[in-house]
C-alpha positions in Angstrom: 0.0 0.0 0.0 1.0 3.2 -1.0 1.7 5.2 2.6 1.8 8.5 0.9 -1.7 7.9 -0.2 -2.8 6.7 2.6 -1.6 9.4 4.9 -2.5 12.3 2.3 -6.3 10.8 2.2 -6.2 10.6 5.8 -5.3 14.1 6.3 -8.0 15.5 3.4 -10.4 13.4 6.1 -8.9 15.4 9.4 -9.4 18.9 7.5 -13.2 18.0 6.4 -13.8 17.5 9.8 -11.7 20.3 11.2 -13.9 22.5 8.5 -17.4 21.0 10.1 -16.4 22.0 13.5 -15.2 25.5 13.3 -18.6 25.8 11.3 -20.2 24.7 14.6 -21.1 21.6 12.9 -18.7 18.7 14.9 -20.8 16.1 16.6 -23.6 17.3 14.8 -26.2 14.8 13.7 -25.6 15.9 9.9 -21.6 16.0 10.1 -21.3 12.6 8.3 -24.2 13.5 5.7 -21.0 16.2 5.1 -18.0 14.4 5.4 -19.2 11.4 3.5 -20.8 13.1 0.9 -18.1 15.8 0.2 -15.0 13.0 0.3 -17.5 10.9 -2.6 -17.5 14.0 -4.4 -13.9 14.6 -5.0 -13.5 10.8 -5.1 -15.8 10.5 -8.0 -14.5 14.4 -9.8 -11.1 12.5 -9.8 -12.6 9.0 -11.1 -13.9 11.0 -13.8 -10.5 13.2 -14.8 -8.7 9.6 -14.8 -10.8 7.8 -17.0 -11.9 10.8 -19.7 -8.2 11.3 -20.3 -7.4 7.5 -20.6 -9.9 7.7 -23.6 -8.6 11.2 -25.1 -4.7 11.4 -25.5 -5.7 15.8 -25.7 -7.0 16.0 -22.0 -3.9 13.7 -21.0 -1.5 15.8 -22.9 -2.7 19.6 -21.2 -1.9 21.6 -18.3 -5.2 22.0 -17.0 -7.3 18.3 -18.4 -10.7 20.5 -16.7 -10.0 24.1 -19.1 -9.3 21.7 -22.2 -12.6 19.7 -21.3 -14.6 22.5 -21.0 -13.6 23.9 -24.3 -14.6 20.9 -26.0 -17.7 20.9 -28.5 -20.9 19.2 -27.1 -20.7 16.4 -29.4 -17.2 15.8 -29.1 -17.8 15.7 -24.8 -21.0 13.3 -25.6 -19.0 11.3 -27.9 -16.2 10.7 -25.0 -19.2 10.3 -22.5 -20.6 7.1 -24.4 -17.2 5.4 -24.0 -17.2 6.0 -20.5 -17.6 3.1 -18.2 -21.1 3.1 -16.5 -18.6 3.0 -13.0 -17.9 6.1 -14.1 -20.2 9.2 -13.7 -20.7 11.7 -16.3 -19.7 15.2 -15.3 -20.1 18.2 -17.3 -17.3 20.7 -17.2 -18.9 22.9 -14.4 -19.5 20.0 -12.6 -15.5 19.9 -11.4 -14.3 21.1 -8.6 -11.9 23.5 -10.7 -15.2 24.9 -12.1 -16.4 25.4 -8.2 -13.2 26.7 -7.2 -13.1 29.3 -10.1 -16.1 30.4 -8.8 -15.8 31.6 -5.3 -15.8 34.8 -5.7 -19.0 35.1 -7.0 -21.8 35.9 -4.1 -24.4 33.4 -2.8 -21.6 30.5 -3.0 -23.2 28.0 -1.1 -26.2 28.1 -3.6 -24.0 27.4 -6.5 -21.9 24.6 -4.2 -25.5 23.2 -3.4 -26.8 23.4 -7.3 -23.8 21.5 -8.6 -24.0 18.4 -6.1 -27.5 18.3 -7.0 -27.3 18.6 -10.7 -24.5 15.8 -10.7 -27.1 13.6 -8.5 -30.3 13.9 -10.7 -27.4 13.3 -14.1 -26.5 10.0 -12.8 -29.6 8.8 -10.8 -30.3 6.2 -13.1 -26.7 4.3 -11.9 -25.3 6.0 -8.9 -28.7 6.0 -6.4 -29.9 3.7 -4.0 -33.6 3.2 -3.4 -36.4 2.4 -0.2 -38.3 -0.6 0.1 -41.0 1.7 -1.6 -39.0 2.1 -4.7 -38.0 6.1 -3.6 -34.9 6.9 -5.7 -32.1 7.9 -3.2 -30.0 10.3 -5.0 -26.1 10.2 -5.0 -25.9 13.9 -2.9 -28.5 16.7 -1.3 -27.7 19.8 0.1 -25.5 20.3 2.4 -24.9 23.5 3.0 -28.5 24.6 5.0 -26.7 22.2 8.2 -25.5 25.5 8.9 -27.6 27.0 10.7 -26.2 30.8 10.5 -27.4 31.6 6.6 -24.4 34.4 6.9 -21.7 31.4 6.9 -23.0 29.3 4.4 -21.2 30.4 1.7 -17.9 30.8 3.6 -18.0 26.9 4.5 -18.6 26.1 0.8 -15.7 27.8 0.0 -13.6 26.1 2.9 -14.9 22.3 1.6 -13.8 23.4 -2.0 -10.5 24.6 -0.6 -9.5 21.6 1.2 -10.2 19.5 -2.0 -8.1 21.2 -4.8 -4.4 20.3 -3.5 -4.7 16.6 -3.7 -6.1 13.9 -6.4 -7.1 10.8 -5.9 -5.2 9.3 -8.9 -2.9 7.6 -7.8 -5.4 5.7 -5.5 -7.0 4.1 -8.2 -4.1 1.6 -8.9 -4.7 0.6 -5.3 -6.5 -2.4 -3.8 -9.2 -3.6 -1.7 -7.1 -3.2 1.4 -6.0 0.2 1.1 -10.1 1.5 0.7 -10.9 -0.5 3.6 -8.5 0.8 5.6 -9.5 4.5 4.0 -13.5 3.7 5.0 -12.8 2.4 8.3 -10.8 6.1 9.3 -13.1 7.9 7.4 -16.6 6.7 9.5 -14.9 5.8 12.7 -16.6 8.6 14.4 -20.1 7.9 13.0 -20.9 4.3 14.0 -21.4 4.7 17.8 -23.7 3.0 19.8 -25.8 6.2 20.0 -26.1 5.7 16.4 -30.1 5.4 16.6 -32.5 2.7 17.4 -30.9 0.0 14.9 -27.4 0.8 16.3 -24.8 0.4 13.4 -22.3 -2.2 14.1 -19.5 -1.4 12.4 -18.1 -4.8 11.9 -13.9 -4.9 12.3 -12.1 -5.5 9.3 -10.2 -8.5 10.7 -13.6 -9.9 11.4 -15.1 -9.5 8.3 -12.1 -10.7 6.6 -12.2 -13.8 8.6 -15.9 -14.6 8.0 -14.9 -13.9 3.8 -12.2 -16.4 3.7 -13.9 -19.0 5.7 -16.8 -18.7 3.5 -15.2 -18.7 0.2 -12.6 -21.1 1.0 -10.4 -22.2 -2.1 -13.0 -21.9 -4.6 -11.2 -19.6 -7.7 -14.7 -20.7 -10.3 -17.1 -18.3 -8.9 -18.6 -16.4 -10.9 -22.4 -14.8 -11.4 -22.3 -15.2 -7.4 -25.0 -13.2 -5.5 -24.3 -12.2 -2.0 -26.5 -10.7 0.2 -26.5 -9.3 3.8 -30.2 -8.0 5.1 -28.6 -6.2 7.8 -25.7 -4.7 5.8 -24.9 -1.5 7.9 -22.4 0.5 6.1 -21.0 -2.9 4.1 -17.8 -3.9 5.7 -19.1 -7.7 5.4 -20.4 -7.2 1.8 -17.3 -5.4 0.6 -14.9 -8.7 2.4 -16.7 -10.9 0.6 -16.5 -9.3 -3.2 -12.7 -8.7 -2.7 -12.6 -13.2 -1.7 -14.7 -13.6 -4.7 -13.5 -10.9 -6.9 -15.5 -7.9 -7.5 -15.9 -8.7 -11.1 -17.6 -12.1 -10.2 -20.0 -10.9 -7.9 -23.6 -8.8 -7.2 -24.2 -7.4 -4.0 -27.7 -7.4 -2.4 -28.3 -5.5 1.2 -30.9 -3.8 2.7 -31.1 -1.9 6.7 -33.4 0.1 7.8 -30.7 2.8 8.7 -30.6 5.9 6.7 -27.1 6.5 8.0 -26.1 3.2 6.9 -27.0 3.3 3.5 -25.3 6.6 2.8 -22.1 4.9 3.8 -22.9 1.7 1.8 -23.2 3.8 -1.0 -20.0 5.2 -0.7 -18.6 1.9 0.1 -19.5 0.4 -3.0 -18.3 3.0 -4.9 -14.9 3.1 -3.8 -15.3 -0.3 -3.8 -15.5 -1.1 -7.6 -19.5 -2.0 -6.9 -21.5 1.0 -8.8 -23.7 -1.8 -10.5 -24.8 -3.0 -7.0 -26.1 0.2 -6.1 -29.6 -0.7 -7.6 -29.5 -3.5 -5.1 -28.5 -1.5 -1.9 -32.3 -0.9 -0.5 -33.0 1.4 2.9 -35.8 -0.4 5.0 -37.0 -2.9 7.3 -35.8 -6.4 6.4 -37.9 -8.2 8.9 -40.8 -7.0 8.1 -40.6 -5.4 4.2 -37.7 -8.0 2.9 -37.3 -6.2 -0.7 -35.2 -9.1 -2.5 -37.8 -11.3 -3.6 -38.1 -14.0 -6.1 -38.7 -13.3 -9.6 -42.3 -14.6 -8.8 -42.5 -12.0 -5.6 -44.5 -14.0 -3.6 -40.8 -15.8 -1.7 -38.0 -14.6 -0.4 -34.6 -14.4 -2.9 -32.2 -17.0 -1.8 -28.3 -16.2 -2.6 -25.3 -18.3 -3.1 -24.0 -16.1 0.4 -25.3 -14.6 3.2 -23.7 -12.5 5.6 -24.7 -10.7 8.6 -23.8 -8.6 11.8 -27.5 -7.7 13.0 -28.3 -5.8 16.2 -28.5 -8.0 19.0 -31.3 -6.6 20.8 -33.8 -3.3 20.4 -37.4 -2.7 20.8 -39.1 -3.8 18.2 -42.2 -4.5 19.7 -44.4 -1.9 17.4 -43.9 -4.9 14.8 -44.0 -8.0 16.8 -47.1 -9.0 16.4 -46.8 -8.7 12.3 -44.0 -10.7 12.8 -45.5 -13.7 14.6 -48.0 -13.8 11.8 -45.1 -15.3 9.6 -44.6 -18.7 11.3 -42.8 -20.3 7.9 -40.5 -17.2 8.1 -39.8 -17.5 11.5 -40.1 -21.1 12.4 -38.2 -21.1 15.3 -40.5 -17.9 16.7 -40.7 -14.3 17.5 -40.0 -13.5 21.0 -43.3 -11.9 23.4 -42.8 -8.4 24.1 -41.8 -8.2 28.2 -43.5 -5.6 30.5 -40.4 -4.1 31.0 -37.2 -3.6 29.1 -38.8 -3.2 25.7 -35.5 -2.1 24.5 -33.8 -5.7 25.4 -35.9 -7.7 23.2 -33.7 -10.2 21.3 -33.6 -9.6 17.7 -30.7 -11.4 16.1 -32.6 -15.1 16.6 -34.9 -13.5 13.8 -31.9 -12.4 11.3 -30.8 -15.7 12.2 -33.9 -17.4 10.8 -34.2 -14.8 7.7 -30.4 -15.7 6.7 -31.2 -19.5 6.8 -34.4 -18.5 4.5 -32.4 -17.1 2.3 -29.6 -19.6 1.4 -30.1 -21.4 -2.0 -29.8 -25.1 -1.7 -26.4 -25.2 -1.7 -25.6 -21.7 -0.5 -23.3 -20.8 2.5 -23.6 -18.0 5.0 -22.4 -16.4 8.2 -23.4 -14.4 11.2 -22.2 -12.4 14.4 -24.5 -13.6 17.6 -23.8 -13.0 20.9 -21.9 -16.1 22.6 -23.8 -16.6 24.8 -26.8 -17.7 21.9 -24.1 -21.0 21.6 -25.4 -22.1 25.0 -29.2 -20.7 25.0 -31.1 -23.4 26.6 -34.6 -21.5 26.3 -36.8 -19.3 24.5 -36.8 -18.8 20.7 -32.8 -18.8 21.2 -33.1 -22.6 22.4 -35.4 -23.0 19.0 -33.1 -21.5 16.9 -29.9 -23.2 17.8 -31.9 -26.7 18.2 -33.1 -26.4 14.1 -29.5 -25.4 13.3 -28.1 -28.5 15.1 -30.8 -31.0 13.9 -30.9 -30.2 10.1 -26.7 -30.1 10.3 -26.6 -26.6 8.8 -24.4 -25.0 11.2 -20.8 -26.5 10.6 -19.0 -23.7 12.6 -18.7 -21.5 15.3 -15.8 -19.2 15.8 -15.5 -17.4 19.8 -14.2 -13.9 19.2 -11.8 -12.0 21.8 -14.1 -9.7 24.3 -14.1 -6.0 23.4 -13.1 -6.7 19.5 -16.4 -5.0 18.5 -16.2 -0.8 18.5 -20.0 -0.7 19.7 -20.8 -3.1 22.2 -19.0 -5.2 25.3 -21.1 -8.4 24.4 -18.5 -11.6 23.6 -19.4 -12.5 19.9 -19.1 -15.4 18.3 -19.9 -16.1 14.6 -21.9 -18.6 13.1 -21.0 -20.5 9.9 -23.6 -22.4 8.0 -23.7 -24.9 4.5 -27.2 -25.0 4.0 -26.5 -28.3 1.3 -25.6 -30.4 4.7 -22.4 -31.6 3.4 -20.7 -31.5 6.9 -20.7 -34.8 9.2 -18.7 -32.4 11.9 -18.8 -29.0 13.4 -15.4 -27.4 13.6 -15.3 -24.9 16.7 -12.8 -22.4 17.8 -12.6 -21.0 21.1 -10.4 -17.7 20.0 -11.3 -15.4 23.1 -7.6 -15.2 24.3 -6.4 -14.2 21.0 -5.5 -10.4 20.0 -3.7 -7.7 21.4 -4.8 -4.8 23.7 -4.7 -1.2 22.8 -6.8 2.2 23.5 -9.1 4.0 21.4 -9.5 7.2 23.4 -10.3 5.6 26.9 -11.5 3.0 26.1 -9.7 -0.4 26.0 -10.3 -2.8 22.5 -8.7 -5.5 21.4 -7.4 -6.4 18.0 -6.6 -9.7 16.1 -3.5 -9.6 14.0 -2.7 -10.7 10.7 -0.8 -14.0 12.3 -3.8 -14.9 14.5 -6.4 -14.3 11.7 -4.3 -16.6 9.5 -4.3 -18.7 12.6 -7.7 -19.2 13.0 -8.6 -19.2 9.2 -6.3 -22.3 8.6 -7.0 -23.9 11.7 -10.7 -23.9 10.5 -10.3 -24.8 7.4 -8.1 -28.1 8.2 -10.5 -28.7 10.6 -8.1 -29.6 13.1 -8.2 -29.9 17.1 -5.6 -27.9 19.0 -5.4 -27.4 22.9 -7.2 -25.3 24.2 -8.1 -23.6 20.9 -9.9 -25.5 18.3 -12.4 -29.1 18.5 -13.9 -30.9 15.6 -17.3 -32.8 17.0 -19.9 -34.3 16.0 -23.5 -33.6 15.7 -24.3 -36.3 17.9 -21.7 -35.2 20.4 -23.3 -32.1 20.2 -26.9 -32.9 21.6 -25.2 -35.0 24.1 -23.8 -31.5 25.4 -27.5 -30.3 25.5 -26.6 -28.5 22.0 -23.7 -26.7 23.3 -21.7 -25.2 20.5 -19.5 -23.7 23.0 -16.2 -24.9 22.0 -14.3 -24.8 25.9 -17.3 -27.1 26.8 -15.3 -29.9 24.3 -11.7 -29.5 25.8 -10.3 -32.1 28.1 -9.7 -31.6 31.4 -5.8 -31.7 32.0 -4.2 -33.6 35.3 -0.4 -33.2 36.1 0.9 -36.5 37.3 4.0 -36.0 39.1 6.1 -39.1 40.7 7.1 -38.7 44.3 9.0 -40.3 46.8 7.4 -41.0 50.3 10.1 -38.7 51.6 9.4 -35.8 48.9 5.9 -36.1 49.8 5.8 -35.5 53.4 8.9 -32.1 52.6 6.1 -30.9 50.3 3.1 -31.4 53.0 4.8 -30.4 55.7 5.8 -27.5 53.6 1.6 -26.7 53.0 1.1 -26.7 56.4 3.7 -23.8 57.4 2.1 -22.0 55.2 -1.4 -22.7 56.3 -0.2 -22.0 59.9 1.3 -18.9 58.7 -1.6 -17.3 57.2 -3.5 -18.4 60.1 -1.2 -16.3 62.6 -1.1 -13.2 60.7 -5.0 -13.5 60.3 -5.3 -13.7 64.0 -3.1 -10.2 64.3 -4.9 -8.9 61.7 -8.2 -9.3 63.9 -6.5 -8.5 67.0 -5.3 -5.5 65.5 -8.4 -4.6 64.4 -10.2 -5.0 66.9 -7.7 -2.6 69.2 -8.3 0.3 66.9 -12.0 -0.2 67.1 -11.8 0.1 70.9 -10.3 3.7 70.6 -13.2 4.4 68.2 -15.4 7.8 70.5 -19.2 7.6 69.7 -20.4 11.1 69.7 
């Protein structure tokens, strides 16, 4: 990876957000609608310089590619528009950001700012827009200068966005790889997936995680192509995006849905930098429990995939829609959980994403979830249900125990769930990995992190379905039920004894040994007391 990239990116990042909060606009609710919005904007200005001067050897050849653009004919720009990727938006010259910055002079800036992003959204809303469950058209941007809520400064924080984005390109990014827009994503949401991130709190899933759940679903296979993935909780796509790169974006169609607003802004993004633009159409904002938009072509079943991924929320009030939800007893065959007098907000949802990605594996699809760990021992409830089915039909044929505080949102243990719906298992591997990772500070509070060694670690242990000490057990279903359906790896470990040969005389050194001990702890327990007990005697009662 390019560091220089990597660090210049980083730091265009730091000076959008600098620019939000001396406009009183850090921590705001709308500061990532900014951020996000205004980073895709340069991203895609510079996708489009690249590209239109790969096709014309003039606009390679000038000083300024934008000036020699503009001063094209129509037909000629049209012309080089129809060879265009469809990746690739179509910009008219004053949709560049040289055009914008040429421009600042002129009064009433942020309306002119505003206009652009606008006119470049309803240009490409055909490709570059994501949609509701009602079919809405989300367009690609939307104002964003009226955050601010003093009119007077508008203009001047237009022309502070524009100015942070004119000293660096994105060019030399584009000969870059999965790992390097990851990385680039990860810094540039970091701040905006927090558990106060609203009522279906966005779980950003950690790239080490997703990347383990990719390769463990994927496997060795290099044929794949046509492949349809899906995730019906996708958030802002970490999972999704994992899974392309194992596959190979080319070979692949991303489907997701969320309810989140939030989310699918990122996902958006995501996909974009991401090589995905043709999976946009298929990035859907609503509720996948109870308005699942992938549907057959028939539209009376659900749309099963060749993968399934998932990191749902693990519990939230959803009791406006539980009885809805109980009316679908083939969807949710293992059952939706009553609504409790109190604690509405605890109701467990993740048994029904459970349920809904089982629903929607093809015959022989494969797919994977993050549960909470303790769901590996449930022993009532529609959590018993749930992992009973999974263990009777064989379609769970892994479960992988994550470190505690690996996730940036919650302090639940997770563990993630591997299933092969075409039951081609006779064992369940399981991996207890809870002591792995290494310790570090994000502010004040204290993560942990797997590294590259210990995800290779666990991806190859896996895969060779092998047994290690203390780490890994391959069992059978059978042994399984005898466990009362404990997927629980630790549960599977034997017990280890130390057998060590004394002599008589070695013995009774060693016993005698205890018992000095024992007697000494004794006396100084006895002082302790009497000590004690002496100052409490001085104690005055007033």
């Amino acid at each position: 990876m390019n560091l220089d990239i990597k660090r210049e990116t980083s730091a265009l990042i730091d000076t959008l957000k600098a620019t939000c909060q001396t406009y009183g606009l850090g921590n705001d609710g709308n500061e990532y609608k900014i951020i996000t919005q205004v980073f895709l904007y340069k991203f895609l200005n510079d996708k489009f310089g690249y590209e239109i001067k790969k096709l014309s050897p003039a606009l390679a050849d000038a000083d300024q590619w934008e000036v020699a653009y503009a001063q094209m004919s129509e037909d000629d720009r049209l012309d080089l528009l129809d060879l265009l990727s469809p990746d690739v938006p179509r910009l008219k010259p004053e949709h560049l950001i040289a055009n914008l910055w040429n421009q600042q002079a002129k009064g009433e800036f942020d309306a002119i700012f505003d206009a652009i992003m606008l006119d470049i959204a309803n240009d490409n809303i055909d490709i570059f827009s994501t949609q509701t469950t009602e079919r809405t058209k989300i367009p690609l941007f939307e104002r964003l200068t009226i955050y601010v809520t003093d009119d007077a400064q508008r203009a001047a924080f237009a022309r502070a966005l524009i100015d942070k984005l004119v000293n660096f390109s994105f060019e030399e990014s584009f000969k870059e790889h999965y790992d390097f827009f990851a990385a680039v994503f990860e810094y540039l949401i970091k701040d905006y997936n927090t558990a106060g991130g609203g009522k279906y709190a966005e779980y950003y899933t950690p790239h080490a995680i997703a990347t383990i759940m990719a390769r463990l679903l994927v496997g060795d296979e290099h044929d794949l192509y046509n492949v349809e993935c899906y995730d019906p909780s996708a958030g802002t796509g970490t999972l999704l995006m994992a899974l392309s790169h194992a596959i190979g974006e080319d070979r692949c169609t991303i489907f997701a849905q969320d309810i989140s607003q939030r989310s699918n802004k990122m996902l958006k993004l995501n996909l974009i930098l991401n090589s995905l633009v043709s999976s946009l159409d298929h990035a859907v904002q609503g509720d996948t429990l109870t308005q699942p938009y992938h549907k057959s072509d028939a539209g009376s079943e659900l749309r099963q995939f060749d993968y399934v991924v998932s990191n749902p929320p693990f519990k939230m009030d959803f009791s406006d829609t539980q009885e809805k939800l109980s009316a679908m007893p083939e969807r949710f065959w293992g059952g939706v959980p009553k609504v409790p007098a109190k604690n509405k907000d605890k109701m467990a949802i993740y048994p029904l994403f459970i349920q809904h990605v089982i629903n929607s594996l093809k015959s022989e699809g494969k797919g994977t979830i993050v549960v909470p760990t303790g769901f590996l021992t449930a022993k009532t409830g529609v959590e018993k249900n749930v992992l009973h089915r999974l263990i009777d039909d064989r379609i769970v044929y892994g479960a992988v125990s994550m470190p505690s505080n690996v996730f940036a949102n919650t302090g639940t243990n997770v563990s993630v769930l591997f299933f092969d719906k075409s039951v081609n298992s006779d064992n369940v591997t399981l991996i207890d990995a809870s002591k792995l990772g290494e310790l570090y500070k994000e502010g004040s509070i204290q993560k942990r992190r797997l590294r590259a060694e210990e995800i290779d670690q666990i991806v190859e242990t896996f895969t060779k379905q092998e047994a290690v000490d203390d780490f890994s057990v391959i069992v059978s279903y059978d042994d399984i039920k005898e466990k009362n359906y404990s997927l629980a790896a630790g549960q599977y470990f034997d017990i280890k004894i130390e057998y060590v040969d004394l002599t008589p005389e070695e013995f009774q050194a060693q016993m005698a040994e205890y018992q000095a001990t024992l007697q000494d702890l004794f006396t100084k327990s006895a002082s302790l007391k009497d000590e004690i007990m002496t100052q409490l005697g001085t104690v005055s009662y007033e």
